[in-house]
C-alpha positions in Angstrom: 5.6 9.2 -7.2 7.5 6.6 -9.6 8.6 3.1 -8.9 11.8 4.4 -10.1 11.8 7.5 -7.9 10.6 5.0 -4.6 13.3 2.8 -5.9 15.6 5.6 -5.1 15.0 5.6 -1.2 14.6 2.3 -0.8 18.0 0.9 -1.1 17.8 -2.2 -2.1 15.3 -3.9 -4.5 12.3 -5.0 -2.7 9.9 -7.8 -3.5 6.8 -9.0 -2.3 4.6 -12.0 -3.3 1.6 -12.2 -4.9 -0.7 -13.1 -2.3 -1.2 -12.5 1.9 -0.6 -15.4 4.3 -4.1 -16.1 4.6 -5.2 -15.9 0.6 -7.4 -13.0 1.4 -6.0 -10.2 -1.3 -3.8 -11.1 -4.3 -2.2 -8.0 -6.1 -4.4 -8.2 -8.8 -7.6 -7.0 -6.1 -5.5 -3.6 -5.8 -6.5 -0.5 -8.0 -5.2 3.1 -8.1 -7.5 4.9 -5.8 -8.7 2.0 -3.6 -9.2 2.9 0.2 -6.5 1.0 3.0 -5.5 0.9 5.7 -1.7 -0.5 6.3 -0.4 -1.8 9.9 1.1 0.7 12.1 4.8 1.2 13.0 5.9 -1.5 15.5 2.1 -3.2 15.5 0.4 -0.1 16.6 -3.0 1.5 15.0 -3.4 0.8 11.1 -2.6 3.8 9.0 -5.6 4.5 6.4 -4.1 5.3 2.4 -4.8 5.4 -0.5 -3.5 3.6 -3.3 -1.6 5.3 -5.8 0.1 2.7 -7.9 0.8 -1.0 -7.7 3.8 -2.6 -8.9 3.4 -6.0 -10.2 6.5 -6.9 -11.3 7.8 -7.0 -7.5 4.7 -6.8 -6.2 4.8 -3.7 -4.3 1.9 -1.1 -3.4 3.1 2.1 -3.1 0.3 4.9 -1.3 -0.1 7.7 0.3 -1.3 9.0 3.8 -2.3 12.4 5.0 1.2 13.0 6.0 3.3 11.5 3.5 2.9 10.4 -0.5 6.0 8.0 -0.8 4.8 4.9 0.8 5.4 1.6 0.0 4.3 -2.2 1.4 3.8 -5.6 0.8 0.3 -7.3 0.7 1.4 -8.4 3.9 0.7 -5.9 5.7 -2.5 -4.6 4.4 -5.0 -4.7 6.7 -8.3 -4.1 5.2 -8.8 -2.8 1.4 -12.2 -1.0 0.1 -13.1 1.0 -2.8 -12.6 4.3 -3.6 -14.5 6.3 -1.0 -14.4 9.9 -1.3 -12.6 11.8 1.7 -10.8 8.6 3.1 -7.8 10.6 4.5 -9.8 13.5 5.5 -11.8 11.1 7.6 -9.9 10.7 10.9 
């Protein structure tokens, strides 16, 4: 999916920053196909993706889960990022 498409559904424009609260990931650490896993609606369990694009210009990562392909966050609420590992969402 497009930034422009994403852009579409989210409303208005959305922008992140560049690094987390704690300096652990800066946007530049993010790859297509890199393994994630996001926090969960309302602080529940973290949501494992995969990263499809990043956006640097607003610094948005956009990825998808096994249930959905439009997803977008902020570094913010990554939780833990690794490689590419083959399976990831098939994994649960």
């Amino acid at each position: 999916m497009s930034l422009r498409k994403t852009r579409k559904t989210l409303g208005p424009k959305m922008r992140g920053r560049y690094f987390d609260e704690y300096r652990c990931f800066q946007m530049s650490d993010f790859y297509r196909g890199d393994s994630i896993r996001v926090k969960g609606p309302r602080g529940g369990l973290p949501v494992r993706g995969v990263v499809t694009s990043v956006d640097s210009e607003n610094n948005l990562i956009l990825y998808k889960t096994a249930d959905s392909d439009g997803n977008v966050t902020v570094i913010n609420n990554i939780v833990s990022l690794e490689g590419r590992i083959y399976n990831w969402l098939g994994n649960v």
